[in-house]
C-alpha positions as CSV (number, residue, x, y, z in Angstrom):
1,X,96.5,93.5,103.0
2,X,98.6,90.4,103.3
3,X,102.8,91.0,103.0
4,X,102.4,88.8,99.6
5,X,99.8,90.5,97.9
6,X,102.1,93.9,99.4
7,X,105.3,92.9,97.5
8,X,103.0,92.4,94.8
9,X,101.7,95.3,94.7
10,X,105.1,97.4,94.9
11,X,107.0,94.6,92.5
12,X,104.0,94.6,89.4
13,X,103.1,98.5,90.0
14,X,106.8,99.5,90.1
15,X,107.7,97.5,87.0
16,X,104.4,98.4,85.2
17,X,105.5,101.9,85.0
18,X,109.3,100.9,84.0
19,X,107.7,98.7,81.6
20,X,105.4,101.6,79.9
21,X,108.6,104.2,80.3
22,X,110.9,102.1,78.8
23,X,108.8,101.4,75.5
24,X,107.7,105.0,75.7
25,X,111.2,105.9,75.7
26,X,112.2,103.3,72.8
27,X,109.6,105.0,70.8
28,X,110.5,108.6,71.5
29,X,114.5,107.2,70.6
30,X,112.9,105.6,67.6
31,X,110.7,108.2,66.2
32,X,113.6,111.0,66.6
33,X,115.8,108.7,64.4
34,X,113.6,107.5,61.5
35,X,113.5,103.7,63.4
36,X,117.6,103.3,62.5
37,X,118.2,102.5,58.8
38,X,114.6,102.3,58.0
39,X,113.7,105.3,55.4
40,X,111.3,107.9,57.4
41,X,107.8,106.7,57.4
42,X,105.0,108.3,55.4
43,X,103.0,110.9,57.4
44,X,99.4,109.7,58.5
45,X,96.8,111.4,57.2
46,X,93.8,112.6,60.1
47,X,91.8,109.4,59.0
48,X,94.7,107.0,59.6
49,X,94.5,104.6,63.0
50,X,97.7,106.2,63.9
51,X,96.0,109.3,64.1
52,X,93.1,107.8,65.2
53,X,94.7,106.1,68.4
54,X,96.8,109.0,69.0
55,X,93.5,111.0,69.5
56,X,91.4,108.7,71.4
57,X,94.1,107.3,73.5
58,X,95.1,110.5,74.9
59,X,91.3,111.4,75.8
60,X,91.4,107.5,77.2
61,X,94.4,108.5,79.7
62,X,93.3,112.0,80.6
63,X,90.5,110.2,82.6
64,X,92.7,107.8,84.3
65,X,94.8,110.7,85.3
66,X,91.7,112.5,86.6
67,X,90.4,109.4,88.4
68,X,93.8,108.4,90.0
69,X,94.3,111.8,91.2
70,X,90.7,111.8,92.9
71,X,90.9,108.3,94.6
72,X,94.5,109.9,96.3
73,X,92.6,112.9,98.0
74,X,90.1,110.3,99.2
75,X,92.0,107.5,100.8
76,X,94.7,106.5,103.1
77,X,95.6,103.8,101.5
78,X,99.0,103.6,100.8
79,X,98.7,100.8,98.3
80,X,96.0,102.1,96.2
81,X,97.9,105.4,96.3
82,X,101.4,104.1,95.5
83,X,99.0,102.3,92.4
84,X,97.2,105.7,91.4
85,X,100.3,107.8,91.4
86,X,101.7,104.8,88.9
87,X,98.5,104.9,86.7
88,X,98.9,108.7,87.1
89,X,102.5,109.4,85.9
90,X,102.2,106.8,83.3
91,X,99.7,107.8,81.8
92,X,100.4,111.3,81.5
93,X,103.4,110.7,79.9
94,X,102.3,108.7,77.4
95,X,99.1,111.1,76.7
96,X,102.4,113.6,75.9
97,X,103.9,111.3,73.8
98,X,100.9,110.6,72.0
99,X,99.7,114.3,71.5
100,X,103.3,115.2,70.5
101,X,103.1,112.5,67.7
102,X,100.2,114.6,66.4
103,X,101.6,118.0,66.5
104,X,105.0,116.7,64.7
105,X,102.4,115.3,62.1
106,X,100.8,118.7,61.7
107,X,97.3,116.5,62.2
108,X,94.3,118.0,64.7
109,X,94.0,116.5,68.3
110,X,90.6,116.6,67.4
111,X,88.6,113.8,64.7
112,X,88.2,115.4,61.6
113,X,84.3,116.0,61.2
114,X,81.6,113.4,61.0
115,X,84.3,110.4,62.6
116,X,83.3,109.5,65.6
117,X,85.4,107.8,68.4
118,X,86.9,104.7,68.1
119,X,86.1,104.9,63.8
120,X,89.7,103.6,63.3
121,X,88.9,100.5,65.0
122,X,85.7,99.9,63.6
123,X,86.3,97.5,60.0
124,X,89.0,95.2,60.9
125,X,87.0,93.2,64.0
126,X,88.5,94.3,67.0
127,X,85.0,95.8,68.8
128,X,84.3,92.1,68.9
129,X,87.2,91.3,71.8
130,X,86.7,91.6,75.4
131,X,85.8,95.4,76.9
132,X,85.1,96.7,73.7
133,X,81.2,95.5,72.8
134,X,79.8,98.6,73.3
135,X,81.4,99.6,69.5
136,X,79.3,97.4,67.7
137,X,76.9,100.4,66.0
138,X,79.5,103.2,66.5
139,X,78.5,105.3,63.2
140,X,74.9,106.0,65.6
141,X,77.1,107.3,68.6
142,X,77.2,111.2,67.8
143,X,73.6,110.7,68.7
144,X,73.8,109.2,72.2
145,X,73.9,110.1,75.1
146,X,77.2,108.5,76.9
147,X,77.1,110.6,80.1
148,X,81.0,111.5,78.9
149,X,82.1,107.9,78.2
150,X,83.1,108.7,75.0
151,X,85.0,105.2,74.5
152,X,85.0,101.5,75.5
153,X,85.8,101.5,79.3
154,X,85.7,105.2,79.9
155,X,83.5,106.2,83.6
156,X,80.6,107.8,83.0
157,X,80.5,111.8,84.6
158,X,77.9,109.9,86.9
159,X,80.3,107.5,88.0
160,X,83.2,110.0,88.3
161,X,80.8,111.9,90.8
162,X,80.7,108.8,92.7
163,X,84.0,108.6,92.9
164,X,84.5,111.7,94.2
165,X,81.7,111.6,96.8
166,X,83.3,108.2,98.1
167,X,85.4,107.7,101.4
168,X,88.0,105.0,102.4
169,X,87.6,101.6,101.4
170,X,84.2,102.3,99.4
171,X,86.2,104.6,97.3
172,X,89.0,102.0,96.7
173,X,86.6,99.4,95.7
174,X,85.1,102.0,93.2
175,X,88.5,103.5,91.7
176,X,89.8,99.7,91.4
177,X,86.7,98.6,89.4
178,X,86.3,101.5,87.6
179,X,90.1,101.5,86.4
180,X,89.7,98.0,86.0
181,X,87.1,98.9,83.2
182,X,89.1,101.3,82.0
183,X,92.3,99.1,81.8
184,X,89.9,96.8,79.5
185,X,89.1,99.5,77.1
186,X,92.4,100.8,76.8
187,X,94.1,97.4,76.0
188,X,91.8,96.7,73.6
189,X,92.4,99.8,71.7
190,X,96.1,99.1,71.7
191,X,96.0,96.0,70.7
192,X,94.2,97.7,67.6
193,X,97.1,100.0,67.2
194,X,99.3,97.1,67.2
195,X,97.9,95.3,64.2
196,X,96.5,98.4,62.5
197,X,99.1,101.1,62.9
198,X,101.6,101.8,60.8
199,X,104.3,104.2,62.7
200,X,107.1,101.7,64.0
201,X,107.3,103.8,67.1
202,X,103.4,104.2,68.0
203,X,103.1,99.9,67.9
204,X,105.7,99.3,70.1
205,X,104.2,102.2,72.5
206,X,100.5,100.3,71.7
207,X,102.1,96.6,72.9
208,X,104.4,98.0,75.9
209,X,100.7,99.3,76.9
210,X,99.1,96.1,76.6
211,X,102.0,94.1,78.7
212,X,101.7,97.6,81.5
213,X,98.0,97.6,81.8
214,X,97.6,93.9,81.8
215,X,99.9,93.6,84.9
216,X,98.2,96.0,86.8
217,X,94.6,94.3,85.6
218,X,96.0,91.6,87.5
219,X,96.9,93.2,90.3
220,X,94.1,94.9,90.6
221,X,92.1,91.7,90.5
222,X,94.6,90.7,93.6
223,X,93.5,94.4,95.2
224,X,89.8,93.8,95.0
225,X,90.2,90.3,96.5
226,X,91.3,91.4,99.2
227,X,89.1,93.8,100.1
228,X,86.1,91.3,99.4
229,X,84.9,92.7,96.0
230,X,85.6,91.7,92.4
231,X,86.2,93.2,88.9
232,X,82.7,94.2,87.9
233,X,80.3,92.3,85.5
């Protein structure tokens, strides 16, 4: 890898994560406080896209967790590593914050029965944006078979296996594309927080996502360049 696209790789991965922390910890400040002056807002109810996102986000970054812990036991990489531990930490964190929002709203980290994934998102148009096609049709998705991808962008258990099976560069290509999907998925589904949500704290989380995970789509555009593969169709 070039010294350029190295800087460039420390400089967006580094600030990513500060980036992501620093709204995550703006929203944890906010939400303690009641948002300053603003009167406390209403709880949301199970059905709500706060709830909603809350859920499926948190499934959405347990699987980036469990794919940037498996491309670091596979590779010797020290940029893809420095980028999984990155993906990893942040990730988790949020998925805290996230789960933690539900517990303080006494709601279930589970969608109350006969909603499936992604039903939050499903009237107000966002399943028509980039990464996110595969909604269209999403009350008939109880009854497919996804192979685990449960939501837009999500690796399939098939593809995970891959993953896991892969060695050295062949792996990084892999984790870089399948992330790269991911990424997709997951910043489509916070933009949808953004203009859906109501919780002060949970949209600013939602848009200091999209700003994190478009940097390191970018990067990891930069990442698969150089290894003489591309983002995948």
């Amino acid at each position: 890898m070039s010294a350029a696209l190295d800087r460039r790789t420390r400089w967006v991965a580094g600030s990513a994560v500060a980036l992501a922390l620093l709204f995550a910890g703006a929203a944890t400040v906010a939400s303690a406080r009641g948002d300053g002056a603003a009167p406390a807002p209403r709880t949301p109810i199970a059905e709500s896209a706060d709830a909603g996102f809350a859920r499926d986000m948190a499934v959405h970054h347990q699987q980036a967790v469990e794919m940037s812990f498996l491309v670091r036991d596979v590779t010797r990489d020290e940029d893809v590593r420095r980028l999984a531990y990155d993906i990893a930490n942040t990730q988790a964190n949020q998925r805290g914050m996230l789960l933690g929002w539900l517990d303080l709203w006494e709601l279930p980290k589970t969608a109350p029965d006969g909603q499936v994934p992604m039903a939050w998102m499903a009237d107000d148009g966002a399943h028509s944006g980039h990464g996110v096609e595969g909604m269209q049709g999403m009350q008939g998705m109880e009854d497919m078979d996804h192979d685990g991808a449960l939501m837009p962008g999500m690796a399939t258990r098939a593809e995970l296996g891959r993953l896991r099976d892969a060695r050295g560069e062949k792996a990084e290509i892999l984790f870089l594309q399948l992330m790269t999907d991911h990424h997709e998925g997951g910043v489509a589904m916070a933009r949808g927080c953004a203009s859906r949500c109501t919780v002060p704290a949970e949209k600013r989380l939602a848009e200091g996502m999209v700003v994190a995970q478009q940097s390191e789509l970018d990067l990891m555009a930069d990442m698969l360049a150089a290894r003489g593969a591309s983002p995948r169709p």
